[in-house]
C-alpha positions in Angstrom: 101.6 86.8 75.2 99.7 89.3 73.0 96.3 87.3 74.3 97.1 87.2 77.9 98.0 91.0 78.2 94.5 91.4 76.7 92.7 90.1 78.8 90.6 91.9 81.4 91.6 90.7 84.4 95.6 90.5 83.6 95.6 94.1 81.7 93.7 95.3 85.6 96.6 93.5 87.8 99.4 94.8 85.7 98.0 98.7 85.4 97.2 98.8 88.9 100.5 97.5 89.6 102.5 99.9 87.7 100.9 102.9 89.3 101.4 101.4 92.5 105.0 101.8 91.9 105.0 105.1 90.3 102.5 105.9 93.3 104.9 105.6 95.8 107.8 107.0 93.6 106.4 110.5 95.1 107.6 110.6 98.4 110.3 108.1 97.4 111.9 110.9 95.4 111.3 113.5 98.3 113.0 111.2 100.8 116.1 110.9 98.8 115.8 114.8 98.5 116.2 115.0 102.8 118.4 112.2 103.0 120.8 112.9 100.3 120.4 116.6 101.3 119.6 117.4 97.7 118.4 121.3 97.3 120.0 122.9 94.3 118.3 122.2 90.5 121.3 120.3 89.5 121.3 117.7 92.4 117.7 117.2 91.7 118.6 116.3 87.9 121.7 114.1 88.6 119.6 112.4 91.2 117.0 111.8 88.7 119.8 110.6 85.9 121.5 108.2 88.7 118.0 106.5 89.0 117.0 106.3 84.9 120.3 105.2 83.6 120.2 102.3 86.4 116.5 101.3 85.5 117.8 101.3 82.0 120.9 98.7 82.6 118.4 96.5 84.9 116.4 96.0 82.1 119.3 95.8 79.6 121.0 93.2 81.5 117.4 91.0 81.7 116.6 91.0 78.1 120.3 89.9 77.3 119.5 86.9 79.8 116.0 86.2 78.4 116.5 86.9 74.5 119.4 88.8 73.5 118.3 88.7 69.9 115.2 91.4 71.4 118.1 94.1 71.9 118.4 94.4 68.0 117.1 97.4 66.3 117.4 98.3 62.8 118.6 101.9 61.7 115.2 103.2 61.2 114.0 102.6 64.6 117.2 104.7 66.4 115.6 107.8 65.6 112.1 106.8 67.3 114.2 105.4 70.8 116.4 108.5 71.0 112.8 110.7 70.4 111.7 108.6 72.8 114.5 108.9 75.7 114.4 112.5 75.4 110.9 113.3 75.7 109.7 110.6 78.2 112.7 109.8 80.3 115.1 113.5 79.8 112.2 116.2 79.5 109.4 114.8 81.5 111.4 114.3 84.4 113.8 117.4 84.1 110.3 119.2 85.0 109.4 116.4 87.5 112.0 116.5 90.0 112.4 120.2 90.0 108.7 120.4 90.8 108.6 117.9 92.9 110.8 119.5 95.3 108.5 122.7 95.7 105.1 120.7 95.8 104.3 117.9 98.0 103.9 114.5 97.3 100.2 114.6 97.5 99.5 117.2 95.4 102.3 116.2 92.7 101.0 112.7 92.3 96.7 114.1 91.8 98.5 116.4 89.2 100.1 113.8 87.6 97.3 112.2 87.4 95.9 113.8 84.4 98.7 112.5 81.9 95.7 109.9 81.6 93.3 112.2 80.3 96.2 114.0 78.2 96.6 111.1 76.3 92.7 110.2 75.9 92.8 113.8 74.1 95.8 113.1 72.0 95.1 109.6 71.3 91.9 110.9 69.6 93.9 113.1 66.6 96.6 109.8 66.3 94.6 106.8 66.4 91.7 105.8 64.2 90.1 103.6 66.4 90.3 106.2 70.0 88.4 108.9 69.2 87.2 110.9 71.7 83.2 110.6 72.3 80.6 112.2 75.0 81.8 109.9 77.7 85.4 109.9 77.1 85.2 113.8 77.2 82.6 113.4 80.4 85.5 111.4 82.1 88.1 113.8 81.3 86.6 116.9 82.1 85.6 115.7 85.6 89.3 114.7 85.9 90.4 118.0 85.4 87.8 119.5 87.7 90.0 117.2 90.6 93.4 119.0 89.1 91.7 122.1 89.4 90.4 121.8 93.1 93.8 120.5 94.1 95.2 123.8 93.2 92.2 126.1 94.4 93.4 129.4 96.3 91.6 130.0 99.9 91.5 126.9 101.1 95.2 125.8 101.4 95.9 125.6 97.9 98.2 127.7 95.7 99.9 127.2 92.4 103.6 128.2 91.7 105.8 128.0 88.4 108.4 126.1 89.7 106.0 123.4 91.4 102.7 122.8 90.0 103.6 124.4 86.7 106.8 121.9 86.7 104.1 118.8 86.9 101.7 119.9 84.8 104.3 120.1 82.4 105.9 117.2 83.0 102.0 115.4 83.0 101.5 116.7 79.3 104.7 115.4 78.5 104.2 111.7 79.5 100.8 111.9 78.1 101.9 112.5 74.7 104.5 110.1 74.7 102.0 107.0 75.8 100.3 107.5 72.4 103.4 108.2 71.1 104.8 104.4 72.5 101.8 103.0 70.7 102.6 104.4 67.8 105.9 103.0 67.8 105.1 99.5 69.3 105.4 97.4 66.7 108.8 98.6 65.5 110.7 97.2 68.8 110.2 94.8 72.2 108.7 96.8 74.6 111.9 95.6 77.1 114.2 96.4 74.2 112.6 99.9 74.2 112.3 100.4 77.6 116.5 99.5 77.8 117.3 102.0 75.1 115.3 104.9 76.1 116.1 104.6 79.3 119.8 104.6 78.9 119.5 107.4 76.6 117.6 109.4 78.7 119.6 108.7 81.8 122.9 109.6 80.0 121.2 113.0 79.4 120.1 113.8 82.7 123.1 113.0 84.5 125.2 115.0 81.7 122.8 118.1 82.0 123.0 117.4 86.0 127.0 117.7 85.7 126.6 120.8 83.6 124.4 122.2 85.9 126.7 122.1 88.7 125.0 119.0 90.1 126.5 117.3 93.3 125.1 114.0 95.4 126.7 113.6 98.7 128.1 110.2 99.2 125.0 107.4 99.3 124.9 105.3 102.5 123.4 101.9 102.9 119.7 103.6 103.3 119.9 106.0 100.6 121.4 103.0 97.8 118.6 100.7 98.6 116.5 103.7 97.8 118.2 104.4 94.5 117.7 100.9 94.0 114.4 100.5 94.4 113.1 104.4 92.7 115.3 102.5 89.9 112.9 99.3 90.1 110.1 101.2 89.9 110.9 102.6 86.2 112.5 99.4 85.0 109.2 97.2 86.2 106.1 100.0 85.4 107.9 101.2 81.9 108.1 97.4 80.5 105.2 96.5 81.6 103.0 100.0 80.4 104.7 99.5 77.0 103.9 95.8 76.4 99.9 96.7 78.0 99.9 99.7 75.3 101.2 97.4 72.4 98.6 94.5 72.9 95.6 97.4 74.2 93.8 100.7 73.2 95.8 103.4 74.6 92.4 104.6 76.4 92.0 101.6 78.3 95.2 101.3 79.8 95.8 105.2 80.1 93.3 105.8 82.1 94.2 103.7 85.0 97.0 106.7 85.6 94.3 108.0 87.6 95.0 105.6 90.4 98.4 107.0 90.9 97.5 109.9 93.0 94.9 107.1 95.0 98.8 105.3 95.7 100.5 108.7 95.9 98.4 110.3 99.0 98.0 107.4 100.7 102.0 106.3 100.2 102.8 110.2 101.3 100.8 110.1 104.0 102.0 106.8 105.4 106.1 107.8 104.6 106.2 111.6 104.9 103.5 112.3 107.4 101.3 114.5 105.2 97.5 115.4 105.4 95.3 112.3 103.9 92.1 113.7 105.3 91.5 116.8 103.8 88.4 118.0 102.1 90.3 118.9 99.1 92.3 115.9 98.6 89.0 113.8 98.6 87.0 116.1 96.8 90.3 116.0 94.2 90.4 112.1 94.2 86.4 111.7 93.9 86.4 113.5 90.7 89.7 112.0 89.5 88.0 108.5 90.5 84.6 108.6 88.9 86.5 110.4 85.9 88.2 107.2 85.1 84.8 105.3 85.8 83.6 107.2 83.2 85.9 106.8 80.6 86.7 103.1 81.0 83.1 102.1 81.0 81.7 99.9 78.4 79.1 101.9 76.1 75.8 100.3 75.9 75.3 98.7 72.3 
């Protein structure tokens, strides 16, 4: 397994894939939002928690029916899955679905784009064999030029606390905790991980959601094959992004997060109607683009 996920063409399909899914998770999320007439902070958490703690069970219940001895895990390792259910499913997406719903789904998913290049950074101070060189940090700065023009003033753009601030938080958030999975990958089965922190992270949200004086409207038909399928997307992206960043260098699986927002404004415009054709959005996803050219380029010997 550890071969095949190395290879070039396999480690391409599956990254690609993943931010596929979490591509169209964007206007997903603000579809639930109108049909579930979701507007308060709370809502937006339990909505969240609903979706997490039902990715985690998927994936529970499939390791149990593929190899039950994966959901094992010795004492030492419970600290590491609760850190990790916290951060990357509790945190990241407290700030993701409140800014989500003040932001649209074309600007939150180029935003989000930069966890890639947050990790690149991190990666370089955690792992020996990443560190940051003069095309890495080419890549990533023209990556964060395409953040930056998404948000410019004057030409349609703006920039609020409780939307782009929300992401951007969110998008350092996840970033850290891809080295972070790495870090820990050989302590646990990336499915076994994926369960655990997933179920952890869920519990949380929906128990900070409740607190928070959260409240869903009954789902119809519609709105539960949505839950269903937001809750796909997490259990299929987050086993497969752990398993590609146990057998792979975090850079060269990180970086295809930059496709998201590619998936993102073209899922957003298709679903929720919105602009796909605006200078800013290309400019933004041209410099996002050839920033993960850049960085995932093979250095001449």
């Amino acid at each position: 397994m550890d071969k095949t996920l190395q290879k070039t063409s396999v480690r391409y399909t599956l990254a690609l894939l993943c931010c596929a899914l979490w591509g169209s998770a964007f206007p997903c999320i603000k579809t639930g939002y109108a049909w579930l007439g979701i507007e308060t902070i709370g809502s937006q958490i339990l909505f969240a928690g609903y979706r997490f703690f039902l990715a985690g069970a998927m994936v529970f219940v499939i390791t149990c029916a593929l190899k039950r001895k994966d959901l094992k895990i010795q004492p030492k390792v419970i600290p590491h899955v609760f850190a990790m259910g916290f951060f990357q499913t509790t945190i990241q997406y407290v700030f993701f679905y409140m800014g989500m719903a003040n932001i649209t789904g074309t600007k939150g998913s180029i935003i989000n784009a930069s966890s890639s290049f947050v990790s690149i950074v991190i990666a370089h101070f955690l792992l020996k064999n990443e560190r940051m060189d003069r095309r890495k940090l080419a890549g990533c700065l023209l990556g964060l030029v395409g953040i930056i023009v998404i948000n410019l003033n004057g030409i349609g753009g703006s920039f609020s606390l409780w939307g782009e601030g929300m992401i951007i938080i969110c998008t350092i958030t996840y970033g850290a905790c891809s080295v972070y999975t790495k870090v820990i990958s050989h302590l646990l089965n990336p499915m076994a991980l994926t369960a655990y922190q997933l179920l952890f992270g869920g519990a949380l949200l929906i128990l900070i959601g409740f607190c928070s004086g959260g409240h869903i409207a009954v789902f119809d038909l519609k709105s539960t094959l949505l839950l269903i399928y937001m809750a796909c997307i997490s259990a299929v992206g987050f086993v497969l992004w752990a398993a590609l960043l146990k057998y792979n260098p975090v850079g060269k699986v990180a970086i295809f997060g930059c496709s998201i927002p590619v998936f993102g404004v073209i899922m957003s415009a298709i679903i929720l109607g919105e602009s796909l054709w605006s200078i800013r959005n290309l400019l933004a996803l041209l410099c996002v683009s050839v920033g993960i050219v850049i960085v995932n380029a093979q250095p001449r010997e």
